[in-house]
Each structure stands twice: as C-alpha cells, then as structure tokens.
N, C-alpha and C positions, 0 to 999 in steps of 0.2 A: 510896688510889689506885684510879680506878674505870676502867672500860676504853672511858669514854664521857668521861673528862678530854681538856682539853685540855691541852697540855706545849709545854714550850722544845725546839726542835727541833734546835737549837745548830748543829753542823755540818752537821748535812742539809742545812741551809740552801744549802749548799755547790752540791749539787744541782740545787737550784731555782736559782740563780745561773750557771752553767754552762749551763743550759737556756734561760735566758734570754739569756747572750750567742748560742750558738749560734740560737738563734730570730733574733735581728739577722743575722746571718751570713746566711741565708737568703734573708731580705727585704733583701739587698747594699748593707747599711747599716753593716758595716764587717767584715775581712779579720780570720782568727784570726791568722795568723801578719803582722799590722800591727804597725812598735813602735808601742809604747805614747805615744809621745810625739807620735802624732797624734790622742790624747785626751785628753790632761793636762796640766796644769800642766807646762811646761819648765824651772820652776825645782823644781818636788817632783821629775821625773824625771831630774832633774842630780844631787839629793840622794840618791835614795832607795837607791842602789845603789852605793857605793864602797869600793872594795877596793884596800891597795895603794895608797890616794892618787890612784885612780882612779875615775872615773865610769862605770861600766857602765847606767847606765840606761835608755839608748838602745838596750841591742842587748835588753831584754825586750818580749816580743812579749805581744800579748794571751794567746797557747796557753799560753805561759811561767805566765801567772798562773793558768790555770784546774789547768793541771798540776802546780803547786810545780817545777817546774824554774828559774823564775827565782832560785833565790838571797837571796829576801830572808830577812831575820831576823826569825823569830814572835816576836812579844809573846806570844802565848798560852799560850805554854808554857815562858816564863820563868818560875821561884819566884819572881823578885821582884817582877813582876806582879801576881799572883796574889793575894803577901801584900798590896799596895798595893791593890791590890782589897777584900780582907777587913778592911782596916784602917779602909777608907773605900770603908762600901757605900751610903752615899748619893751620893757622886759623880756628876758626869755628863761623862761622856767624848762627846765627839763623834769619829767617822771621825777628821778629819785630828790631834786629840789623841791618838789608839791610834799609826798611823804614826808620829807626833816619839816617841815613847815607844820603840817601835820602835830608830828609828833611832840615838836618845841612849844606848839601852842594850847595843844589839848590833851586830855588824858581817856582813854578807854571806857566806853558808857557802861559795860559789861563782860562780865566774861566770857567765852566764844561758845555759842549757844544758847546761853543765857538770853537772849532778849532781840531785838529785832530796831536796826537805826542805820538809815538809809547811809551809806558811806562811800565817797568819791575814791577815798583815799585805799580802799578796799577792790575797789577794780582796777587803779593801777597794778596794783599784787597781779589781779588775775593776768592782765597784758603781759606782765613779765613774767608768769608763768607759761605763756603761749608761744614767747619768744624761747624759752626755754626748751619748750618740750619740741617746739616744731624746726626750732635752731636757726630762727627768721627774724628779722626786725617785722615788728607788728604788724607794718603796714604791707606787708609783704603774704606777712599771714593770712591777714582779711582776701585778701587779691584771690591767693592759692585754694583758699578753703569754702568762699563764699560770692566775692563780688564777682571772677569771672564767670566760673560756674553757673551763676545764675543771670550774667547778659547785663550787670549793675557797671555799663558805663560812665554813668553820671555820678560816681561815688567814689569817694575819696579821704582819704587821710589827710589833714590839712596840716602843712608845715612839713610831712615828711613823704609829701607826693607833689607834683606837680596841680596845680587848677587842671582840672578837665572840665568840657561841655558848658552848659548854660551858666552866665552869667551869675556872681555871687549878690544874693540882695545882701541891702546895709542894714544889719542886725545893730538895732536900737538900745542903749542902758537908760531910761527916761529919755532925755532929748538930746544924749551923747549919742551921735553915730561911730560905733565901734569894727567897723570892717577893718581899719587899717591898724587895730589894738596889732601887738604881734598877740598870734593866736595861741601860743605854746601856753597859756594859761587854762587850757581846754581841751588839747588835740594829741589826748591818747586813746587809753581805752575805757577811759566813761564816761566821753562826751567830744571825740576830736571831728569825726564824720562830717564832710560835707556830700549833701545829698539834693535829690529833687522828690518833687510830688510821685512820677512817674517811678523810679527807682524804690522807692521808699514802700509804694504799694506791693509794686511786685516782690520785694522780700517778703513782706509778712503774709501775701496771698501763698508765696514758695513754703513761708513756713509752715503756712497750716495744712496746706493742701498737700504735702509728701515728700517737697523736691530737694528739700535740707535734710534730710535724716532720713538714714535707709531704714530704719525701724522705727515704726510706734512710737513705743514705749521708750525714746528719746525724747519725742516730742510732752509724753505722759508725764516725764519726770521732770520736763522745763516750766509744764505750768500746774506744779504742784506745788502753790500757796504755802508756806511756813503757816503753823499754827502763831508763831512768835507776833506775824505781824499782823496777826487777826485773820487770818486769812487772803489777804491783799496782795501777796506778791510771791513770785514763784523765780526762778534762777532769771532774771535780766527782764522781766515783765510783768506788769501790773494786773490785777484782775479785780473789772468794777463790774457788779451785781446793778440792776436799775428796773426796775419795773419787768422780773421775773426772768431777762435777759444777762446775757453775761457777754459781756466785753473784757477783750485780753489786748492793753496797750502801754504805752510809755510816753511820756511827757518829755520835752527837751527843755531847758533853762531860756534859748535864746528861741522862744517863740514857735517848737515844734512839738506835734503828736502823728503817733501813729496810732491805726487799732484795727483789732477785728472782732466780728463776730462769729464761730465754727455756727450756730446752729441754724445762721442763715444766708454764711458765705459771704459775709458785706466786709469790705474794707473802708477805712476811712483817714486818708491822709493831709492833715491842717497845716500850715502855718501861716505865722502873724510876723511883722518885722519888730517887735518891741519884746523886750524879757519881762518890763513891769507891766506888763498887759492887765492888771486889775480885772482878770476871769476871760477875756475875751478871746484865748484860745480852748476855755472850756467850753464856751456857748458855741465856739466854733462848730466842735467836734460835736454837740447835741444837738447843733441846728441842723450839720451836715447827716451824720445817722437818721435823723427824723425825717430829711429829705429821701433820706435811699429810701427807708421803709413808708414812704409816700403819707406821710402823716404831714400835717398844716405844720407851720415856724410861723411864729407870729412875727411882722413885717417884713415874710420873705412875699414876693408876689407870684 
C-alpha cells in the first residue's frame, strides 16, 4: 500500500453525499427538512418505513436521512448480509436491490425522529433524492456539484464511472483480497467513492475552509450534531471531542478516515488496506494528528 494509492472510500462517501444535498439546499432546489415523499417513489416510501403495521415513511424528512435519525434498518451491518456478500462476490446489486434486502430482512429501530441508528439503507434514499432533484445519475451529480469544481481528479464513482488516476489498492476482508468482488455491493451513495489521500484532503480542507458553500450557515447546519446521537454526528459527519479539541470526520468500512480540526486548520487523511483492521486505523488517525500537532507517538522515531 502506497500513499499515492487510490482506495474505496466506503463511508466517506457519506460525506461527499451530504455535501451534495446541502449544495441543492442552497441553490433552493429542495428543503432539508422536506418529507421525502416529494422525491420518491410513493409506493417505496409507503414501504420503506413500517412499524407496528404502520407506515411511517412520510414523516422522514430528507435531514432524517443525512442524520440516521430516520429509523430505517441497515443492510450494512447485518451478518447476514455480509455473509450473502462473501458467498456471492460477484453479484450485482443495484440501489433499489440493497433497500428490498433491507426491508425483507429487518424492521424499523424507530420512528422518524425518534432515536438515532446509523443506516446505509438511509443514504441510498438520499442519492436518489439527488438524482431526483438534480435530474442526473448520481455519479454525475458528484462531478457537477463537487468533484470538478473542486480539481478532485482522483475521484470517482466506482462501477458507474470509469477507473481514473492512481492505481486501486487491494482492499482486504481478513485475508480475502476483495478488489476484484464486483463492487456494486458498496458504490452508491453511502460508501461507492474511490478516492486518494491527496483528493480526500483537499475536500474536507474546501469544506471547512469556504469553498463548498457560499454561506456559513450551510456549513453551520452540516455539523450540527443531533441531540438523538448524543451529540456525535451532524448531516454526513462525525464529531469526536478528545482532550478539549474537536475533530470533525468519517470512518469508511474498507479501511478509510478523513478529519479535520477548524480550530487549528489540521487535516488528517488515513488509510489501511484491511476492513478488520482491529483499531489500526484509529491509532492511525491519533498517531497521525499527534504528529501534525508535534506531540511524541510512541514508536514513531
């Protein structure tokens, strides 16, 4: 693994997806707290959400999906997923096959608003909201509203763009190497992105610093933490408190983080080639921040 690879950016993607509804939001091309049901399918959003014999689909709001507050049930972190996955890595899943999967296998943790549970199956909604509103296939959308814009040639939609740029490392499941899995079990919009170290910084350094959002108070409302999840997580971003500093970042599944710090300008972009990394890309990201702020890492030399 080289530090000029390109990688499966998995959840970051998360990210870049949030960034992009809030970009619509903007340009008043649709309301975050809209239900959803003036983007979608009225019969997927009759189904997607019942509880109790009831339909709650209508009272999730777009915010709902960027923040896991809606309630739906992840595929992604089901085992039996997972194994369906490994069993059969050539498969091709499409979007609305992940959702029925979804829905056939689990039922609603809460009702929308009610409670805070991190959900894949919840940003697929948002991508086909975005394909919606913007009247684009997704990977199109990112292009138009963020990658060019911002000079992110090393960045891509995998499966429904071409490879571009640096070379893809072989993202590891224990000691299966999975490059060659077909990727559509991953390559929408909560985890399709492939990306590099260099790309990857430069968005989140664009984010903070002004160059995504012509207003503030866009950026204000992306990392404004739900009370639901204790305060941790804000529309497509994570926020870890640690020793009276505040880091704003996202974790990816196949061995990726991003993060920043606003109150000292640090960014910090990891990855590992292994998904069961057993911590090793959180000490990444501690040992890395401790380097920028020139503090000792014990067995770095």
């Amino acid at each position: 693994l080289r530090p000029t690879d390109a990688f499966r950016a998995a959840s970051v993607t998360k990210t870049f997806t949030a960034a992009t509804v809030l970009r619509l939001a903007e340009q008043g091309r649709l309301r975050l707290d809209d239900p959803i049901g003036e983007y979608l399918d009225p019969a997927l959003v009759k189904r997607v959400h019942v509880l109790g014999g009831r339909s709650y689909g209508a009272r999730i709001t777009v915010r709902g999906l960027l923040d896991h507050t809606a309630g739906l049930y992840d595929y992604a972190t089901d085992e039996r997923w997972v194994a369906e996955v490994a069993a059969n890595p050539r498969r091709t899943w499409t979007p609305g096959r992940l959702v029925d999967w979804a829905l056939a296998h689990g039922r609603p943790y809460f009702r929308p608003g009610k409670g805070y549970h991190y959900s894949d199956t919840g940003y697929i909604l948002a991508g086909y909201v975005i394909e919606k509103v913007t009247g684009l296939p997704l990977h199109r959308a990112y292009r138009t509203l963020l990658l060019d814009p911002l000079g992110l040639r090393g960045t891509y939609l995998e499966h429904w763009e071409r490879h571009r740029g640096a070379p893809l490392s072989h993202p590891y499941l224990g000691s299966v190497d999975t490059r060659n899995w077909n990727p559509t079990f991953d390559t929408f919009s909560g985890g399709g992105l492939v990306t590099t170290a260099a790309d990857l910084t430069a968005f989140f350094r664009a984010l903070f610093e002004g160059r995504v959002f012509r207003d503030p108070a866009t950026l204000r409302a992306m990392l404004t933490a739900t009370p639901q999840s204790k305060g941790t997580y804000g529309l497509g971003i994570q926020r870890l408190k640690s020793g009276g500093e505040v880091l704003w970042f996202h974790p990816g599944t196949w061995g990726a983080v991003a993060a920043y710090a606003p109150a000292r300008r640090i960014s910090v972009v990891a990855t590992v080639n292994q998904a069961q990394d057993e911590g090793a890309l959180t000490a990444l990201l501690r040992d890395a921040y401790a380097t920028a702020l020139g503090r000792p890492v014990p067995g770095c030399g």
